[in-house]
C-alpha positions as CSV (number, residue, x, y, z in Angstrom):
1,X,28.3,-16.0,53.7
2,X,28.5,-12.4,52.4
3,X,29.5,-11.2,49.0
4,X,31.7,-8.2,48.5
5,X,32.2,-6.5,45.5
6,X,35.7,-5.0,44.7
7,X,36.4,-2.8,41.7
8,X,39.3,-1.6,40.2
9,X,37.6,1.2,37.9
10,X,39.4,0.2,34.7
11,X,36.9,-2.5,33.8
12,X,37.2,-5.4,36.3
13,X,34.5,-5.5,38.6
14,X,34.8,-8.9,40.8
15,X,32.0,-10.3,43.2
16,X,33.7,-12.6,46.1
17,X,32.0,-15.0,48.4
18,X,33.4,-15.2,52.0
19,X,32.7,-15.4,55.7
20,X,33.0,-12.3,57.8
21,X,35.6,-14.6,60.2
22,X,38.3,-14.9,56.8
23,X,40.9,-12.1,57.0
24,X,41.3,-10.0,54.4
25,X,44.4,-11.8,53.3
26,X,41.8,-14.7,52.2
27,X,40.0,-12.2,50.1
28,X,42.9,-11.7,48.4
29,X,43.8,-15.1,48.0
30,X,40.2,-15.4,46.7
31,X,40.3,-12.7,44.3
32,X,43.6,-13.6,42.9
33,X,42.2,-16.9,42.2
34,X,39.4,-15.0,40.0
35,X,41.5,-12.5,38.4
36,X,44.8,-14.1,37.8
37,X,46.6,-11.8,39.4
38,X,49.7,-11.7,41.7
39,X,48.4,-11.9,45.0
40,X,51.2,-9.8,46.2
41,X,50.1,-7.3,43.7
42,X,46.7,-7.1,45.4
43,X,45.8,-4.1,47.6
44,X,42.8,-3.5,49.0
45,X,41.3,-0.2,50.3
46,X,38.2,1.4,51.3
47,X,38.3,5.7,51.0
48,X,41.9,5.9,52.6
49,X,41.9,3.2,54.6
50,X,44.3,0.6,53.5
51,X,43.0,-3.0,54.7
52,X,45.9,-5.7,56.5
53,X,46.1,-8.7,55.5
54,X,45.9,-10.6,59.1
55,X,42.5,-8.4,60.4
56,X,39.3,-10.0,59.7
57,X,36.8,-8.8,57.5
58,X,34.2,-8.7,60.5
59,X,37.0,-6.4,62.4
60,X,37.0,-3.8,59.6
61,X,32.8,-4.5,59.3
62,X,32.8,-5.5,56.0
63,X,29.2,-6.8,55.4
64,X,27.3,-8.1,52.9
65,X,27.3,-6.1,49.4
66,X,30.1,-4.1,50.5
67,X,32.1,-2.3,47.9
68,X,36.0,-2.2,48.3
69,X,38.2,-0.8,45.4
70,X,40.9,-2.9,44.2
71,X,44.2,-1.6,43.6
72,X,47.6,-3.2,42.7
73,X,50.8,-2.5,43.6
74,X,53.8,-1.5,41.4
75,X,56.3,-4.1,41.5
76,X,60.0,-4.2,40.3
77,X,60.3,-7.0,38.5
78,X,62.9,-7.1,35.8
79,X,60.5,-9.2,33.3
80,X,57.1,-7.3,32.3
81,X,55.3,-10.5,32.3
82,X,54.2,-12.5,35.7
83,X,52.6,-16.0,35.9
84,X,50.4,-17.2,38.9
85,X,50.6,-21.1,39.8
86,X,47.5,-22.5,41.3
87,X,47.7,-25.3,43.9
88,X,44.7,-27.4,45.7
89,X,45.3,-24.7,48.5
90,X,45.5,-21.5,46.6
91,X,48.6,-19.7,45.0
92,X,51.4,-21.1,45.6
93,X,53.8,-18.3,43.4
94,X,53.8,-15.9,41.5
95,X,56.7,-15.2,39.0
């Protein structure tokens, strides 16, 4: 189990428990579940590098106490608001 710590630097600061075997599309799925935000809204990215969502966090060598910032992505909804629902497996959708 390794923690990684992913910051957006405006405030939210969120610690995340995983394997090094879940892709980095669980981690998002994780951190969405924390933050209540729209996992397609989610971008993660270490210096440059922008991480995929189907490599594993082992592949990219993400270890334990790792630091990734935390980014979202401008979307073009025509309502300001957005609204996550939760399911037993994770998010289900995001309006």
């Amino acid at each position: 189990m390794t923690e990684v710590v992913c910051n957006d630097h405006l405030g939210k600061k969120v610690h995340v428990k995983c394997n090094t075997d879940d892709t980095t599309g669980d981690l998002k799925k994780l951190i969405a579940a924390q933050t209540g935000t729209c996992l397609n809204k989610i971008v993660l990215k270490k210096w440059y590098m922008v991480f995929m969502d189907h490599v594993s966090l082992g592949d990219y060598e993400i270890h334990d106490g790792m630091n990734l910032e935390l980014y979202y992505q401008y979307s073009r909804l025509p309502f300001s608001g957005s609204t996550v629902l939760f399911s037993h497996t994770g998010v289900e959708a995001c309006f």
